[in-house]
N, CA and C atoms as an extended XYZ file, in Angstrom:
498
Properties=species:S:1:pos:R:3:atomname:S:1:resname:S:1:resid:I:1 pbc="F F F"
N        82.670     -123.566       54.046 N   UNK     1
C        81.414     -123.024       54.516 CA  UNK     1
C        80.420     -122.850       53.352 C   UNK     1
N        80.945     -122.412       52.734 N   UNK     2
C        80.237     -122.407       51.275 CA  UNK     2
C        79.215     -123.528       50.877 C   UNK     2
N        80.369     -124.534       50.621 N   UNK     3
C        79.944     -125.860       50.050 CA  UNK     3
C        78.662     -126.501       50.969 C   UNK     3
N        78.504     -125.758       52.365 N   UNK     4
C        77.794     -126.547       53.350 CA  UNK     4
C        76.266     -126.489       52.742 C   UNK     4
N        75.007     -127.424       52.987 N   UNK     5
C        73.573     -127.457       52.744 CA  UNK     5
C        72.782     -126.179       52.828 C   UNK     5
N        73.156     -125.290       54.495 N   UNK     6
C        72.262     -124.261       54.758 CA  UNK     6
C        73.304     -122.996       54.327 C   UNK     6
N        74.261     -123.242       52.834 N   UNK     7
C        74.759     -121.620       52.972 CA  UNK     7
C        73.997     -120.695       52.795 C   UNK     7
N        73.246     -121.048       51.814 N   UNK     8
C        72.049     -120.082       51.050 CA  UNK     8
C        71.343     -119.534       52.455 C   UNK     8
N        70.463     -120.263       52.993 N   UNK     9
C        70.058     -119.556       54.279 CA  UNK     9
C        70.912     -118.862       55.075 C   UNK     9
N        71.890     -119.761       55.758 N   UNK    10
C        72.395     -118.758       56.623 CA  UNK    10
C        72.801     -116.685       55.643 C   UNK    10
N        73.579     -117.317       54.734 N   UNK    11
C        73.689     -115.997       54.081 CA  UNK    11
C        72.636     -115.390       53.960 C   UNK    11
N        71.066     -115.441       53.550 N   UNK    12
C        69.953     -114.735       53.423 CA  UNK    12
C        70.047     -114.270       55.136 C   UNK    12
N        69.893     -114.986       56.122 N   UNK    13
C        69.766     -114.826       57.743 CA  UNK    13
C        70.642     -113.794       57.873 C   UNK    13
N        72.098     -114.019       57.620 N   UNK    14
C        72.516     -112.344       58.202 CA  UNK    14
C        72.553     -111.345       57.219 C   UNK    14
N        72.256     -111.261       55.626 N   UNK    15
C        71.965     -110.298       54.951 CA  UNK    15
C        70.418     -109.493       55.579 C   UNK    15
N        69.593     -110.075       55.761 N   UNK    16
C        68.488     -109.679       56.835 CA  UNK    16
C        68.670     -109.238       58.231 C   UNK    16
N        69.692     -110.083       58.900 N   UNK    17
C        70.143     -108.928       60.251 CA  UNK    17
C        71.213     -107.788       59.442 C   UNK    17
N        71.729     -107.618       58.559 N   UNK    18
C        72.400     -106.606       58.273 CA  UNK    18
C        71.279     -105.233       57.900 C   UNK    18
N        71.039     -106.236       57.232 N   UNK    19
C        69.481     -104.949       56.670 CA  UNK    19
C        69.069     -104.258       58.059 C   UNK    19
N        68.618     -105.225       59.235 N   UNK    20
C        67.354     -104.255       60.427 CA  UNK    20
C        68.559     -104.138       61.190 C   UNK    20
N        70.103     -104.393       61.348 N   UNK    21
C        70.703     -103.662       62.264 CA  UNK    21
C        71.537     -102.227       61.310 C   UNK    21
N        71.454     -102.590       60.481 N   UNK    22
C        72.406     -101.043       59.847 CA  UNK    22
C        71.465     -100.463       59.051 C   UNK    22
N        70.239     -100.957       58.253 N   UNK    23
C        69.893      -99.873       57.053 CA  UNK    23
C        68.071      -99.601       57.721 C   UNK    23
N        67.516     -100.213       58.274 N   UNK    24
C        66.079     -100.393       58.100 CA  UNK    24
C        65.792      -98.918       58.735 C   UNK    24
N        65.896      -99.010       59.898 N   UNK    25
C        65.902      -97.593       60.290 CA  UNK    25
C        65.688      -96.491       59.795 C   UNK    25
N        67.028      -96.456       58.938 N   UNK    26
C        66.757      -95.322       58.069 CA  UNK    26
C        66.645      -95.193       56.642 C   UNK    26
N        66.390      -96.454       56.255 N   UNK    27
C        65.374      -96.743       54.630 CA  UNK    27
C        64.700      -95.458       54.577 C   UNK    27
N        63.863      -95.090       55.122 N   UNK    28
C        62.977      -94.403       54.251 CA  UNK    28
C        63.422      -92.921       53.932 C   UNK    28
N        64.227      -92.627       54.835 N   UNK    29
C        65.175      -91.494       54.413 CA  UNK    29
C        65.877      -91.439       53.963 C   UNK    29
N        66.745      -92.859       53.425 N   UNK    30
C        67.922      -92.905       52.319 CA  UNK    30
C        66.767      -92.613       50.959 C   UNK    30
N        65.798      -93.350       51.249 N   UNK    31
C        65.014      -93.475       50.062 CA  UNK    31
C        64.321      -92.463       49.117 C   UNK    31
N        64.539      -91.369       50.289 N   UNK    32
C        63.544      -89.984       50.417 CA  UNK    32
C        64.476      -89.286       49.324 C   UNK    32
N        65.961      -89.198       49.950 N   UNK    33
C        67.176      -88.967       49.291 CA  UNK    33
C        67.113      -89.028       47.687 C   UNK    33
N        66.870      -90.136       47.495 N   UNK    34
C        66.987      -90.588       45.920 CA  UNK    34
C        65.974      -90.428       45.278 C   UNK    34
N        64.377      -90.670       45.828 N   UNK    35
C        63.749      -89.778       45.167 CA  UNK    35
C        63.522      -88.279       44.860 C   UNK    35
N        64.222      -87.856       46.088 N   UNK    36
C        64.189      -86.528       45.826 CA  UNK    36
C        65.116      -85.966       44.452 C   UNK    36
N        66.201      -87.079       44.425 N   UNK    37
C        67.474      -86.330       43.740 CA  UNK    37
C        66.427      -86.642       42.115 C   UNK    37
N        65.674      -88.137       42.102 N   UNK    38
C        65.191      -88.345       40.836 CA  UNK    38
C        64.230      -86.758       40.473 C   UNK    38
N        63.041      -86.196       41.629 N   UNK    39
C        62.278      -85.608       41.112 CA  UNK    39
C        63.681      -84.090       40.354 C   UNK    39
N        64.287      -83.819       41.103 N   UNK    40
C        65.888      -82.717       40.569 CA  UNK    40
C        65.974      -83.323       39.435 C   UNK    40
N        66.407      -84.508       38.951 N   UNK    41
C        67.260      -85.336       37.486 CA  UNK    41
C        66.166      -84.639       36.264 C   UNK    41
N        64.947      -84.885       36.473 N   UNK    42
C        63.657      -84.794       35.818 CA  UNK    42
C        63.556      -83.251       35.315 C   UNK    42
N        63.702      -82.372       36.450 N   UNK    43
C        63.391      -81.188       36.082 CA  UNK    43
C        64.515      -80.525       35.344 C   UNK    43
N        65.817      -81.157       35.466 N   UNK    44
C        66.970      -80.304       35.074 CA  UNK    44
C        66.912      -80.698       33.734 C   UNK    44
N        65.862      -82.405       33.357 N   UNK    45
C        66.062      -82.886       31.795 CA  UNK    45
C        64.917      -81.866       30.739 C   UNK    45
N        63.623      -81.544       31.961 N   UNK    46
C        62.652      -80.618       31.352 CA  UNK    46
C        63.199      -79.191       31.034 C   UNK    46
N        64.144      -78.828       31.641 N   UNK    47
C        64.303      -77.728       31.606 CA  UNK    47
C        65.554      -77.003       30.719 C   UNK    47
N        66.816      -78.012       30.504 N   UNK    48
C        67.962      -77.755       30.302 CA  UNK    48
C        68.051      -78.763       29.107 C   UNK    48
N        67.857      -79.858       29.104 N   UNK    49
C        68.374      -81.362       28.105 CA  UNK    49
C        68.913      -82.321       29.173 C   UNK    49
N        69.042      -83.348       28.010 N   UNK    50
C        69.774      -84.308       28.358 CA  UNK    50
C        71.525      -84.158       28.668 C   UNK    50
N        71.884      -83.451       27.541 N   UNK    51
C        73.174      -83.160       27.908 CA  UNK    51
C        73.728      -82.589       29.010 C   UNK    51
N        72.675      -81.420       29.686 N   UNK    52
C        72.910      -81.117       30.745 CA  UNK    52
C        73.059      -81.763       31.825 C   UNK    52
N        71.811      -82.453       31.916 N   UNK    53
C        71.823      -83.731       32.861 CA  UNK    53
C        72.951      -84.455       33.286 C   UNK    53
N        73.299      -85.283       31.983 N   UNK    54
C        74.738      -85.864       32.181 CA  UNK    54
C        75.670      -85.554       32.115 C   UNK    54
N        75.869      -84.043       31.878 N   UNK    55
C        77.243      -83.714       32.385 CA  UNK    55
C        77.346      -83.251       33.822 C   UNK    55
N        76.127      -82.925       34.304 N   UNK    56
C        75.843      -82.545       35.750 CA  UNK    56
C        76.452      -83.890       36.542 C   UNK    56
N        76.716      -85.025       36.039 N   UNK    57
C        76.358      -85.977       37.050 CA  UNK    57
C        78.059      -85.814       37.880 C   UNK    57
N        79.419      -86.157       36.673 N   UNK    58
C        80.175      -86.012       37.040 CA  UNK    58
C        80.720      -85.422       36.005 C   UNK    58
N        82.269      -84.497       36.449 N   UNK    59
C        83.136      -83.580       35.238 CA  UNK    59
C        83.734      -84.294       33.989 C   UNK    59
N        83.743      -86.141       34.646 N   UNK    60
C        84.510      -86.475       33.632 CA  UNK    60
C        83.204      -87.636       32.854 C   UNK    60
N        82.092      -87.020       32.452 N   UNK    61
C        80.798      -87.840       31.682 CA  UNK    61
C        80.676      -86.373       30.803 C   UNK    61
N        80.700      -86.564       29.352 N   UNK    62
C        79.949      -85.836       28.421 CA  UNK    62
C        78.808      -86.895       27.848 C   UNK    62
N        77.942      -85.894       27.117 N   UNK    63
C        77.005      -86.484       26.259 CA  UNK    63
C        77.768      -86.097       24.904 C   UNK    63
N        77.189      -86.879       23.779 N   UNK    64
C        77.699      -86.987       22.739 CA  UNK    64
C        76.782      -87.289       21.973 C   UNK    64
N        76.453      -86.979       20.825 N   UNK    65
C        75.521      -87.783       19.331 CA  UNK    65
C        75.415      -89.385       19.358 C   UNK    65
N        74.195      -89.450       20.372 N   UNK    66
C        74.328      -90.545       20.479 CA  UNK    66
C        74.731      -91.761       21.298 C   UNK    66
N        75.629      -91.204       22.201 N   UNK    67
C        75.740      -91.603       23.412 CA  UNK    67
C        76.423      -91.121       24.139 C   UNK    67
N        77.268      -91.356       25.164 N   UNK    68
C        78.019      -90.912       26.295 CA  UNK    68
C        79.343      -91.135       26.614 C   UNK    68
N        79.973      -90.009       26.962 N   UNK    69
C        81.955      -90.195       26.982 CA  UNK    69
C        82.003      -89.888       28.291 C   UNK    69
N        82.441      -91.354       29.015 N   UNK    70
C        83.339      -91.714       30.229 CA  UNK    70
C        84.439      -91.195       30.577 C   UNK    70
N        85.202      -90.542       30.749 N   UNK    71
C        86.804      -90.118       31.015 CA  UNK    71
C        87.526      -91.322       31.624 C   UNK    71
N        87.070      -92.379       32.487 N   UNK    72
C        87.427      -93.194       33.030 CA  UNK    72
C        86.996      -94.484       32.153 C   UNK    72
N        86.386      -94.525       31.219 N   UNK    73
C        86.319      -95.761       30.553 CA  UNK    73
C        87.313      -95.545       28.867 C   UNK    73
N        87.728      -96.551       28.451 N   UNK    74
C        88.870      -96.199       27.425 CA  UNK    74
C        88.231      -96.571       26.518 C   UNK    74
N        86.580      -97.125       25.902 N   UNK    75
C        85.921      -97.333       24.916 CA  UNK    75
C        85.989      -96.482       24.088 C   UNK    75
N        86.279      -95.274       24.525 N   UNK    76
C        85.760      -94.301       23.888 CA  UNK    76
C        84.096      -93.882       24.301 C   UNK    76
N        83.314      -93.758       22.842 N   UNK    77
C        81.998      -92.814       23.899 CA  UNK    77
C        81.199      -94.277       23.852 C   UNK    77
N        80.172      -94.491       24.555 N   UNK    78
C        79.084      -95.613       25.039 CA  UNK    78
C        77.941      -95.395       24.172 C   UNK    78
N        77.903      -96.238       23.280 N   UNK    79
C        76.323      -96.312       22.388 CA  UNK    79
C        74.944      -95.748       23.459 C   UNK    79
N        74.127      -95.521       22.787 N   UNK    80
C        73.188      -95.842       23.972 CA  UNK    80
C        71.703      -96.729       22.900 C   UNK    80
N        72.031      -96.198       21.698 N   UNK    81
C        71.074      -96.817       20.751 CA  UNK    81
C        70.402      -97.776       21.051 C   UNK    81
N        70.542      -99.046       21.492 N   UNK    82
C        70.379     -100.389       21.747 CA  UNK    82
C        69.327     -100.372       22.997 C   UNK    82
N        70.613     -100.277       24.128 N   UNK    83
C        70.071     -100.965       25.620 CA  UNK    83
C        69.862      -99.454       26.363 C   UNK    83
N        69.967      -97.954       25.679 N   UNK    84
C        69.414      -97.154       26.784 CA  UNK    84
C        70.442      -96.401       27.395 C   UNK    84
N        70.260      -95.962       28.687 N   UNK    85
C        70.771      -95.286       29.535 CA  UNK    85
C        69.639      -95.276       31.302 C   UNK    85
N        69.997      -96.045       32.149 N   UNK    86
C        70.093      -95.965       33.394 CA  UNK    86
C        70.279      -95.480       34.506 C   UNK    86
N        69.753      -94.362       34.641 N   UNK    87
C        70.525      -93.357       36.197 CA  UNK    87
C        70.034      -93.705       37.373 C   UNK    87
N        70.966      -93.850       38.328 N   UNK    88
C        70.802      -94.636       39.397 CA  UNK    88
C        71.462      -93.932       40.553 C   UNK    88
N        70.381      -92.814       41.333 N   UNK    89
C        70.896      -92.361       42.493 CA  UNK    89
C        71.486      -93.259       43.251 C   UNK    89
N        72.826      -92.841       44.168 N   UNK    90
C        72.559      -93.755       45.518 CA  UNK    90
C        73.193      -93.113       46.776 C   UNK    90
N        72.908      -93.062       47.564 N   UNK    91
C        73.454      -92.781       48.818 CA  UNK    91
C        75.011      -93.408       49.633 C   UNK    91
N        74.843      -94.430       48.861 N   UNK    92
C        76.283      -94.894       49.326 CA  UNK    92
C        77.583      -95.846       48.144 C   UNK    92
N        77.292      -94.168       47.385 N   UNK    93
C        78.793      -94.174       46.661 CA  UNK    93
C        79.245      -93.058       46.569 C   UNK    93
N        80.251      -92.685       46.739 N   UNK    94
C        81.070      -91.315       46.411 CA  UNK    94
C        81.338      -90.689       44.920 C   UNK    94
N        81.723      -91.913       44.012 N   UNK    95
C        81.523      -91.367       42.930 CA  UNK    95
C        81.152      -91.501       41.730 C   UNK    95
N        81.367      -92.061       40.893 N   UNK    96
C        80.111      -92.540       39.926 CA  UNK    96
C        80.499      -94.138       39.594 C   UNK    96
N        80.177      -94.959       39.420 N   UNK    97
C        79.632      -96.263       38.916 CA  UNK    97
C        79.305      -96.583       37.639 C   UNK    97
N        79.519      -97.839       36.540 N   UNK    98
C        78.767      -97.332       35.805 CA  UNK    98
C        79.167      -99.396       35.219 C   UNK    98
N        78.301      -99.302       34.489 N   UNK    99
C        78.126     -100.968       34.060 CA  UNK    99
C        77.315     -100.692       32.323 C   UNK    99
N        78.411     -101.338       31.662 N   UNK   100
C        78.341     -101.075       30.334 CA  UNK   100
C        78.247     -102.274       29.601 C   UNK   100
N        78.290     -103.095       29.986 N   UNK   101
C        78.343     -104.450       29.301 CA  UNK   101
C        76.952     -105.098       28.971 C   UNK   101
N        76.910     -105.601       28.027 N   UNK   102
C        75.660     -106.106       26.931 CA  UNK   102
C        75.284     -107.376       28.309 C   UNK   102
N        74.020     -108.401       28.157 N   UNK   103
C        73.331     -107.431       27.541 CA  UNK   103
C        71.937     -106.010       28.361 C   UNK   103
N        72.392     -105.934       28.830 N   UNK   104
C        71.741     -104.981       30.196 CA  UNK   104
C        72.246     -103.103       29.782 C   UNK   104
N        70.858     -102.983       30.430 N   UNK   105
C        70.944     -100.772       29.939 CA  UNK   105
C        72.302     -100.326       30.591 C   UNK   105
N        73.003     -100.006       29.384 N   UNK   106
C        74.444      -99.301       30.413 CA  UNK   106
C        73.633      -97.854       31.576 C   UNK   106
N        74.292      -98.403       32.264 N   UNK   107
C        74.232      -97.621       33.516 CA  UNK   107
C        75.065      -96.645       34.737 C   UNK   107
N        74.822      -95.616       35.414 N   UNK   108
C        75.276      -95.049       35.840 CA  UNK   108
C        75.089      -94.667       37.666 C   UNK   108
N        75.576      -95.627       38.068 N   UNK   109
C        75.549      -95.227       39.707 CA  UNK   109
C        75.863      -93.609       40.256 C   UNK   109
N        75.443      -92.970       40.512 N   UNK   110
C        75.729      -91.294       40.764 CA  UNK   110
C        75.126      -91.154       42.450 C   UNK   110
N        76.113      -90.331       42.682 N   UNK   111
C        75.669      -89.691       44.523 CA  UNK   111
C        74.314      -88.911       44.370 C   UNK   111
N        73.737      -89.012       44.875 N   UNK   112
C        72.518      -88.562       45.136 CA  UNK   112
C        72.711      -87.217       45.622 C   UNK   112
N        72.132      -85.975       45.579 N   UNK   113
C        71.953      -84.689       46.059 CA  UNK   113
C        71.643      -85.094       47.159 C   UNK   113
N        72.340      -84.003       48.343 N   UNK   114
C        72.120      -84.664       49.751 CA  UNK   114
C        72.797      -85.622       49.714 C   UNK   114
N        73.449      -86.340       49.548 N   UNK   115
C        74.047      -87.385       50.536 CA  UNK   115
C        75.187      -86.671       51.542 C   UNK   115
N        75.834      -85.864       50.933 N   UNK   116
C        77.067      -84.966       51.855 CA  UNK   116
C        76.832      -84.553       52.711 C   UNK   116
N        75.343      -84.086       53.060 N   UNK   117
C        75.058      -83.469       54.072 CA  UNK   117
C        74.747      -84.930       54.943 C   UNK   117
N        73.743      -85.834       54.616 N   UNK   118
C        73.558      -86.891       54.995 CA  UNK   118
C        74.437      -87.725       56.138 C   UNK   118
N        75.624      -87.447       55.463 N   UNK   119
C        76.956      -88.078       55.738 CA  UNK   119
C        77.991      -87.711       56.675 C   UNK   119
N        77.198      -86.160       56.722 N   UNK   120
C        78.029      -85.335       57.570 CA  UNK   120
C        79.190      -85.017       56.707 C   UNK   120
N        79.596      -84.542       55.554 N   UNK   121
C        80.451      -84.454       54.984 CA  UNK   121
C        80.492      -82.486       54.425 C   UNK   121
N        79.369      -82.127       54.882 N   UNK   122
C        79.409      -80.305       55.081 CA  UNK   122
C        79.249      -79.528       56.008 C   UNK   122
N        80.069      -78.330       56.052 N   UNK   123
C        79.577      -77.845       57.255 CA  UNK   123
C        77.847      -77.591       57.627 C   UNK   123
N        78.033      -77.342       58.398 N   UNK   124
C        76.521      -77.042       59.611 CA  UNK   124
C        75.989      -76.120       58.761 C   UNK   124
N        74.483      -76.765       58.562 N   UNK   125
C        73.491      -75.673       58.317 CA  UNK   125
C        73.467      -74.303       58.803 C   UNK   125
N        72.966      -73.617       57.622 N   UNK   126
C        72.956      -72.098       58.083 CA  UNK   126
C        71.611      -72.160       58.671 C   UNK   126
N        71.476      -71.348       59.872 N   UNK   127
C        70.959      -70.879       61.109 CA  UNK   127
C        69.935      -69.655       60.580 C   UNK   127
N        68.808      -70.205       60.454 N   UNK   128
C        68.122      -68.807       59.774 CA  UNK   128
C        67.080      -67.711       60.616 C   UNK   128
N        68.634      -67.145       61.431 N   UNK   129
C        68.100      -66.235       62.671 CA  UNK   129
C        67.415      -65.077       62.622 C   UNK   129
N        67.999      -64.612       61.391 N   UNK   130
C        67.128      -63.090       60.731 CA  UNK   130
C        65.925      -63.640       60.412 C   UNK   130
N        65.597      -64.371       59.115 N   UNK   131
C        64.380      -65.224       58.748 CA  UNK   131
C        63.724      -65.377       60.229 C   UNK   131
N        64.164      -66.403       61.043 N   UNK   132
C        63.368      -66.443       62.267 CA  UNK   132
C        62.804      -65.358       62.875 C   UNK   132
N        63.569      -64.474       63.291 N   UNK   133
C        62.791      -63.207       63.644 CA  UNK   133
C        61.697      -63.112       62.876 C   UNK   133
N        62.062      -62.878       61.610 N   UNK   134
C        60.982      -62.112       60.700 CA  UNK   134
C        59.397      -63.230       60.817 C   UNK   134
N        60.169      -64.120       60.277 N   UNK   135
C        58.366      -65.252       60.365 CA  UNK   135
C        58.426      -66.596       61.564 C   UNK   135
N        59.442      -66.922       62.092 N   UNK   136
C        58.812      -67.395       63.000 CA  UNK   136
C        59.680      -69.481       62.879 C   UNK   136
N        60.618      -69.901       63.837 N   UNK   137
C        61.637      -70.811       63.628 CA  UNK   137
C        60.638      -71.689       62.525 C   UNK   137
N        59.451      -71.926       62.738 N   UNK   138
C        58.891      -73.525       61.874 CA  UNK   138
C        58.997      -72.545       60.456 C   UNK   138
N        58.706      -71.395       60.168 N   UNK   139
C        58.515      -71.181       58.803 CA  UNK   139
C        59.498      -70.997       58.614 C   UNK   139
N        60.877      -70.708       58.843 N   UNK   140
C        62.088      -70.466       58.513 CA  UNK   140
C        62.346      -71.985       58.475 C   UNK   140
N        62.384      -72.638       59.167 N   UNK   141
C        63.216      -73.999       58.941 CA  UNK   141
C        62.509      -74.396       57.392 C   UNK   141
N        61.259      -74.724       57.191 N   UNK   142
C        60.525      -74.592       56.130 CA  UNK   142
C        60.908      -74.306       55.107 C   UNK   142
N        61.717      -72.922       54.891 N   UNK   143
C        61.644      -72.281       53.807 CA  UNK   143
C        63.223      -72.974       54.093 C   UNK   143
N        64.105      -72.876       54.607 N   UNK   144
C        65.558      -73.048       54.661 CA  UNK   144
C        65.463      -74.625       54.001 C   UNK   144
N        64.505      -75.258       54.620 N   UNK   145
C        64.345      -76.848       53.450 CA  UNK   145
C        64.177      -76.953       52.344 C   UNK   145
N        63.113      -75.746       51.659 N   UNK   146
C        62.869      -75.425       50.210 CA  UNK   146
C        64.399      -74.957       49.427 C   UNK   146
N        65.155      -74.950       50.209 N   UNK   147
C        66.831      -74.274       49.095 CA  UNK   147
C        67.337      -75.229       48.014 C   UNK   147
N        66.004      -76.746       47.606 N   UNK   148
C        66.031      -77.315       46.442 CA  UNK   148
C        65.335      -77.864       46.466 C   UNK   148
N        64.130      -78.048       45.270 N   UNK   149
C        63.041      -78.693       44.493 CA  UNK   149
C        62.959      -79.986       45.876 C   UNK   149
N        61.698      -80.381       46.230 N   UNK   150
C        61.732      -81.263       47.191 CA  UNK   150
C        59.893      -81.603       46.845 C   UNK   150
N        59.544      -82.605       46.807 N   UNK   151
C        58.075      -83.013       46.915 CA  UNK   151
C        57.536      -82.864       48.404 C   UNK   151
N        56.260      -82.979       48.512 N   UNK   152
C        55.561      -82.604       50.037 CA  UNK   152
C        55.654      -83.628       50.552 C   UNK   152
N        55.891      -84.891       50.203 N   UNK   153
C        55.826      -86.066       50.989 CA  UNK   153
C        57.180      -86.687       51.755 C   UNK   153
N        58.113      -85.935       50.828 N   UNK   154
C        59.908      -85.542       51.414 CA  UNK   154
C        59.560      -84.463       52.620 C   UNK   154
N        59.217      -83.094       52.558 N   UNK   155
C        58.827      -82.253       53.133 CA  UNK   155
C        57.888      -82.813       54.444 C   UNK   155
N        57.143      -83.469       53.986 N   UNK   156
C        56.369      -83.942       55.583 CA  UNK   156
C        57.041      -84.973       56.333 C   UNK   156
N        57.521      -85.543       55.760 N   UNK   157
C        58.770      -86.880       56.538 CA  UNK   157
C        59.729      -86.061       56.875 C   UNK   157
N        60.175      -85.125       56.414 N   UNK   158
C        61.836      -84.120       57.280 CA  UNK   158
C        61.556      -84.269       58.813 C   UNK   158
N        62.629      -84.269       59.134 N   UNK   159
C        62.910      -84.157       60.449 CA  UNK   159
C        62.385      -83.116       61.106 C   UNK   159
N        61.487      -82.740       62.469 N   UNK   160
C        61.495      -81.330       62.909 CA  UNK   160
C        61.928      -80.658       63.287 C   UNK   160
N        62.913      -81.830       64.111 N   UNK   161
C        64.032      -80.485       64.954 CA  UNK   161
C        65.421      -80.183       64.418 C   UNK   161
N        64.888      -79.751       63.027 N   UNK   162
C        66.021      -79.006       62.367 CA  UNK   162
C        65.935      -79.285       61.106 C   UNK   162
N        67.177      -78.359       60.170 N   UNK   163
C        66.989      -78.649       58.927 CA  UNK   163
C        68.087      -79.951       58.060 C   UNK   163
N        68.789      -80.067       58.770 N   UNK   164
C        69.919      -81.029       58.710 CA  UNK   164
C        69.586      -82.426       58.903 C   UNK   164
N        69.601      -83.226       57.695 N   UNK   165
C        68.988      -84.451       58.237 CA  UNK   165
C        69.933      -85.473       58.626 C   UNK   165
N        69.482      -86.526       59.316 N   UNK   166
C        70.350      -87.164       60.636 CA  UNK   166
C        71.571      -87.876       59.321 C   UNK   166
């Protein structure tokens, strides 16, 4: 099948029905996801360091003088001098990723904040019934969305009927 004239097409043809039957839909909310987690990456580097950052990502990544110690890679620690460092939210990996080989920015695939919930992988949102009383379900759901750094354009795309996104 391979070897045949139209593989290239046909393969582009159902990588494109894969795309509008499983992801298109909800592109812009996977997408929302990862920018959101980037505008979080940013503030935790303004606020804390770099080191913080990357040890936040997973338990077994330190930072180091200079570059970065893998627990799962046996190099020892990863230059970064050269080609950099790469962080790369994503929604559909569980746990970290990472591509070290010349000549391209070693890099780091990481779960995105939110994806667990995303995924259905936590319990059920807390119910903010007291809050409701007090100001009223839209400003409670509101504020129950604010429980991490989020831009207004994440915030105006959320879902309305609820705080849990699909």
């Amino acid at each position: 099948m391979l070897d045949s004239t139209d593989a290239v097409s046909r393969i582009a043809k159902a990588m494109d029905q894969a795309w509008h039957e499983l992801l298109a839909t909800d592109w812009p909310q996977l997408r929302t996801i990862c920018e959101r987690d980037v505008v979080h990456r940013v503030g935790v580097i303004g606020e804390h360091g770099w080191a913080t950052t990357i040890e936040s990502l997973h338990p077994g990544i330190a930072w180091r003088a200079g570059g970065i110690e893998i627990g799962f890679f046996r190099g020892g620690t990863v230059r970064l001098a050269v080609y950099g460092l790469l962080l790369i939210p994503s929604v559909f990996v569980g746990n970290i990723a990472a591509h070290l080989e010349d000549p391209w920015p070693r890099t780091l695939v990481y779960p995105a904040r939110g994806t667990a919930a995303l995924w259905g992988e936590q319990g059920t949102v807390p119910q903010p019934d007291a809050l409701t009383a007090l100001v009223g379900r839209a400003r409670a759901r509101m504020l129950v969305a604010l429980d991490a750094p989020a831009s207004t354009s994440y915030l105006a795309r959320k879902p309305r009927h609820g705080t849990r996104l699909r």
